[in-house]
C-alpha positions in Angstrom: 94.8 138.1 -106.9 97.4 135.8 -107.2 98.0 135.3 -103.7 94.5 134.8 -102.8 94.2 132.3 -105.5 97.0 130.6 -104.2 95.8 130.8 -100.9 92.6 129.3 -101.7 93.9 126.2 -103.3 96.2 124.9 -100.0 93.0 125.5 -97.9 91.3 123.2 -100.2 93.8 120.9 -100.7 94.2 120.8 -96.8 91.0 120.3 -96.5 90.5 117.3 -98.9 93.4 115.5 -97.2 91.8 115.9 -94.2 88.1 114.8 -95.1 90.5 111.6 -96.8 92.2 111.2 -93.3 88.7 111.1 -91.4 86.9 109.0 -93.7 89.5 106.6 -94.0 90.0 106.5 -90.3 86.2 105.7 -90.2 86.4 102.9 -92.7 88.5 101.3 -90.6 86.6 101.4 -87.4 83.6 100.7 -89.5 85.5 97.0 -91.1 87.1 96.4 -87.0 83.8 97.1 -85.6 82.3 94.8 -88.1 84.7 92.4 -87.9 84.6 92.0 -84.2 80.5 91.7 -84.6 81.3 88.7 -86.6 83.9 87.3 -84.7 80.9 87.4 -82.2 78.6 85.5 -84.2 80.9 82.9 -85.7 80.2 79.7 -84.5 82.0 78.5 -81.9 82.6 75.2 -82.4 85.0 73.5 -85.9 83.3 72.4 -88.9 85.1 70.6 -91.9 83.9 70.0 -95.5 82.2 66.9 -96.6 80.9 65.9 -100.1 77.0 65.4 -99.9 74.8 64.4 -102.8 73.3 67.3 -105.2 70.1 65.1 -106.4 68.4 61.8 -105.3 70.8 59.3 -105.6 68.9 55.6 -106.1 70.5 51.7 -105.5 72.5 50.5 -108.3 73.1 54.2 -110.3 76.8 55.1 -110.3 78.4 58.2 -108.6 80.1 61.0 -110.9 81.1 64.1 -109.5 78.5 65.9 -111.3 76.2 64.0 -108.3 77.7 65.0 -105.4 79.2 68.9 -104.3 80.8 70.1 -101.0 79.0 71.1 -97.9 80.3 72.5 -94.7 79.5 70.1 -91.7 80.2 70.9 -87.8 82.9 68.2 -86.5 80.8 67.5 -83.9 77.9 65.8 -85.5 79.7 64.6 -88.2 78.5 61.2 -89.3 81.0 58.1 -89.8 82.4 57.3 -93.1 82.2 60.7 -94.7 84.6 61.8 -97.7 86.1 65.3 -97.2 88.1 65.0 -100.3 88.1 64.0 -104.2 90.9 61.7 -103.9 88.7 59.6 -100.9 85.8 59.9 -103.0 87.1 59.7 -106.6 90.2 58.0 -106.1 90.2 56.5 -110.0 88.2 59.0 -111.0 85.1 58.9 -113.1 86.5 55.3 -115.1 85.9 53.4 -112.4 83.2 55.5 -110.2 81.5 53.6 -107.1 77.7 52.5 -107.1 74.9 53.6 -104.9 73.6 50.6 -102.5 71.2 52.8 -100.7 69.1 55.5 -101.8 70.3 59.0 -100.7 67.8 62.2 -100.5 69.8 65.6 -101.9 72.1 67.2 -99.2 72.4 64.1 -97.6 76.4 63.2 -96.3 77.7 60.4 -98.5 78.7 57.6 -96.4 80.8 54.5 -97.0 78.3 52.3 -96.4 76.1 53.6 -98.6 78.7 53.3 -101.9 80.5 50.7 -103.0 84.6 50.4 -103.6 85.6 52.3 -106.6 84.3 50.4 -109.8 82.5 47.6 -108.2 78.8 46.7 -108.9 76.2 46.5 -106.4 76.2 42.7 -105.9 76.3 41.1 -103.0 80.3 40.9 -102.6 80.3 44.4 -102.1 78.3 44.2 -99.1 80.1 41.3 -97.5 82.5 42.2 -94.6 86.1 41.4 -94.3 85.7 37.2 -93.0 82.2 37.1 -93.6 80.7 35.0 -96.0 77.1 34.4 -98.0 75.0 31.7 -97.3 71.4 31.0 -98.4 68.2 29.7 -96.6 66.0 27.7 -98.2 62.2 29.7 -96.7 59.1 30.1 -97.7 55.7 31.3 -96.6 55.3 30.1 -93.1 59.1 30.1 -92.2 60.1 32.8 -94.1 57.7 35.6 -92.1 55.6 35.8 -94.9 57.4 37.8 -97.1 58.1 40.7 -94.7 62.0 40.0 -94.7 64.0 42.6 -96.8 67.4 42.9 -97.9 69.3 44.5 -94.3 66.9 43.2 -91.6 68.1 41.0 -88.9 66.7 37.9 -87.9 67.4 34.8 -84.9 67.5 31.4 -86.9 65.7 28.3 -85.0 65.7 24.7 -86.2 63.2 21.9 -85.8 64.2 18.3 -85.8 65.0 15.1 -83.6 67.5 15.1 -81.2 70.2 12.4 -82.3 71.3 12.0 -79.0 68.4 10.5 -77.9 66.3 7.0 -78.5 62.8 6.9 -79.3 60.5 4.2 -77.9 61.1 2.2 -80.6 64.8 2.2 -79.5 66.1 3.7 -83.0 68.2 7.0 -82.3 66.6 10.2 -82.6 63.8 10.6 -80.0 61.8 13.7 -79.1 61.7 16.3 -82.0 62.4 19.7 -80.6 62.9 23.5 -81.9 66.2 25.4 -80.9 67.5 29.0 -81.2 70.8 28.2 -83.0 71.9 31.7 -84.4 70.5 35.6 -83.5 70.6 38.6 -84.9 71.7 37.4 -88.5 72.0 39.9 -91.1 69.9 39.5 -94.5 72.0 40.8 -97.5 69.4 39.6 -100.1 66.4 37.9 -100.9 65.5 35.6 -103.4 67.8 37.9 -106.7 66.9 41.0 -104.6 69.6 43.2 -102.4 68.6 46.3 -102.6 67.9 47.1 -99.2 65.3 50.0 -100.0 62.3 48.1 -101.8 58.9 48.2 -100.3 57.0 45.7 -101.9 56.4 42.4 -100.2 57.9 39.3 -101.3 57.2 35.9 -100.8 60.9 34.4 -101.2 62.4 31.1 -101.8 65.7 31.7 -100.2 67.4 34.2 -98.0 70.6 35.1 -98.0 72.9 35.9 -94.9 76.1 37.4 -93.8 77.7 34.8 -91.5 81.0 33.9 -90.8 82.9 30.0 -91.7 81.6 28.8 -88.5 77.9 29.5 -88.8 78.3 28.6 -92.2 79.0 25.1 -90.9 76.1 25.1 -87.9 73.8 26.4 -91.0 74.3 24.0 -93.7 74.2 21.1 -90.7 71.2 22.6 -89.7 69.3 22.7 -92.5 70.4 19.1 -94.1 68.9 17.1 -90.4 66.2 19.9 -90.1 64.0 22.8 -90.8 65.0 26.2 -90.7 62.6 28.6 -89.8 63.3 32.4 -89.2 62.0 35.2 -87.0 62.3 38.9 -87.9 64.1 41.1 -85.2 63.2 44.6 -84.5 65.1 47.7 -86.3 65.9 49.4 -82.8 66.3 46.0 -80.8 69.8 45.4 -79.4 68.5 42.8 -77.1 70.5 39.4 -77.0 68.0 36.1 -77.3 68.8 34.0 -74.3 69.3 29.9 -75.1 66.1 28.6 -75.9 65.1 25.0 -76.6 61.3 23.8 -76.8 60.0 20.0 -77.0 56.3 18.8 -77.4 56.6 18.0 -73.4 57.5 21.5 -72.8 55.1 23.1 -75.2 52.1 21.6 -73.8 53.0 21.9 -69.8 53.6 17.7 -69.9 56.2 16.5 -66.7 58.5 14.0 -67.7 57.8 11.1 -65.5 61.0 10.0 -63.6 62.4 6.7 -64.5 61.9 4.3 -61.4 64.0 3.5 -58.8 65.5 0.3 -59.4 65.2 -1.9 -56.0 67.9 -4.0 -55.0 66.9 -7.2 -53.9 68.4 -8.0 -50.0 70.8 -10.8 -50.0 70.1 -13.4 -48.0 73.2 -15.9 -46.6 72.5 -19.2 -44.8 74.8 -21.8 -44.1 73.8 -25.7 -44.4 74.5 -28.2 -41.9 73.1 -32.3 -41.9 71.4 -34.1 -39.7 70.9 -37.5 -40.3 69.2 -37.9 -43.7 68.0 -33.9 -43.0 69.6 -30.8 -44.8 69.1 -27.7 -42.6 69.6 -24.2 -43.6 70.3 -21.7 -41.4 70.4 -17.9 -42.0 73.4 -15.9 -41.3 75.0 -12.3 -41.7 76.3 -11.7 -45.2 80.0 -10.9 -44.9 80.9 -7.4 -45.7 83.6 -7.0 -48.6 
């Protein structure tokens, strides 16, 4: 009975190895069959992690890291200025966070041009350019599109006044008047106390300002102390370059300039003299050629 007993227990033993053996031997075809399958579906191209906003994120509200979470992003169609990294993003930390200058939707890719430098407000030195500098332009209804400019539109510059190289009829300096293109494409950082970029609402501003570098800032300010300044929006998806453009009053209304006449030169006459008697007699001769 003994025997049998004893019999009976290697058989089962044997057997549970063996059912162990096969079913481990299937888990692991099961997991390499799966993980080729996903191998498979993986996507085949590289994607890196990039910090994107949690909520909507408005102009002038400051970033903490409760805002803002970790997102996998393909390389590929990454966009530029991206933070991958709390140190980028954070670098003092919370005590000195950056500021929002554009409104961001949630999930949306934080972008360095959308935050300022860590701890810095969202003024207008923030969105100034290494070399460029703020000017303002005095505007208003009529020259200043009628309130349609907003902080981040583009716009060509023309002035209006006399041309000081000239002499009007009444011989003083300063002739014709006449309107010229003098700067294109100028970026708007602000209007009027206004540079958030995102407002709606129409306003009817007393200046602009623009980002412009020494040099303009030089043609501006000359421009608008002999002139009038008057501006002209730009489209949002225009990359055209305004050719040189200068209009008088002439020009404007189809009027030709009427040439200045031909001065005549008067024919020199020679004669030489010779007397007869009491008489004097002149007689014409060829001139003598220098």
């Amino acid at each position: 009975m003994r025997l049998v007993f004893g019999l009976v227990l290697i058989l089962g033993i044997g057997l549970a190895g063996f059912a162990v053996y096969m079913a481990k031997n299937y888990i692991q075809g099961y997991q390499a069959q799966l993980a080729q399958e996903r191998a498979k579906s993986a996507p085949a191209f590289e994607t890196v992690d990039v910090y994107v906003a949690t909520q909507k994120l408005e102009y002038g509200q400051r970033l903490l890291k409760d805002h803002v979470s970790l997102v996998t992003y393909p390389v590929g169609s990454l966009p530029k200025g991206t933070y991958s990294t709390e140190e980028d993003l954070f670098p003092e930390g919370e005590d000195e966070p950056r500021t929002v200058l554009r409104t961001m939707e949630p999930k949306e890719a934080i972008l360095d041009v959308k935050v300022t430098g860590p701890g810095e407000d969202a003024g207008i030195t923030s969105q100034l350019q290494r070399g460029m500098r703020a000017f303002a332009i005095k505007v208003d209804v009529a020259s200043g599109v009628s309130g349609f400019l907003r902080p981040g539109d583009r716009v060509d510059v023309y002035w209006t006044g006399r041309d000081a190289s000239e002499r009007g009829i009444d011989g003083r300096r300063g002739g014709r008047e006449i309107t010229k293109l003098i700067e294109t494409g100028v970026r708007l950082i602000a209007v009027d106390q206004e540079a958030n970029g995102d407002t709606t609402e129409a306003m009817i501003a007393r200046t602009v300002t623009v980002a412009v570098n020494p040099q303009q800032v030089a043609a501006l300010a000359q421009a608008q102390s002999t002139g009038s300044l008057s501006l002209s929006l730009v489209g949002a998806n225009d990359e055209s370059v305004a050719e040189v453009i200068e209009v008088d009053q002439n020009m404007l209304l189809g009027i030709e300039q009427a040439a200045a006449p031909t001065p005549q030169v008067k024919e020199e006459i020679c004669t030489i003299k010779t007397r007869r008697g009491g008489e004097v007699i002149s007689t014409p001769i060829p001139c003598a050629t220098n």
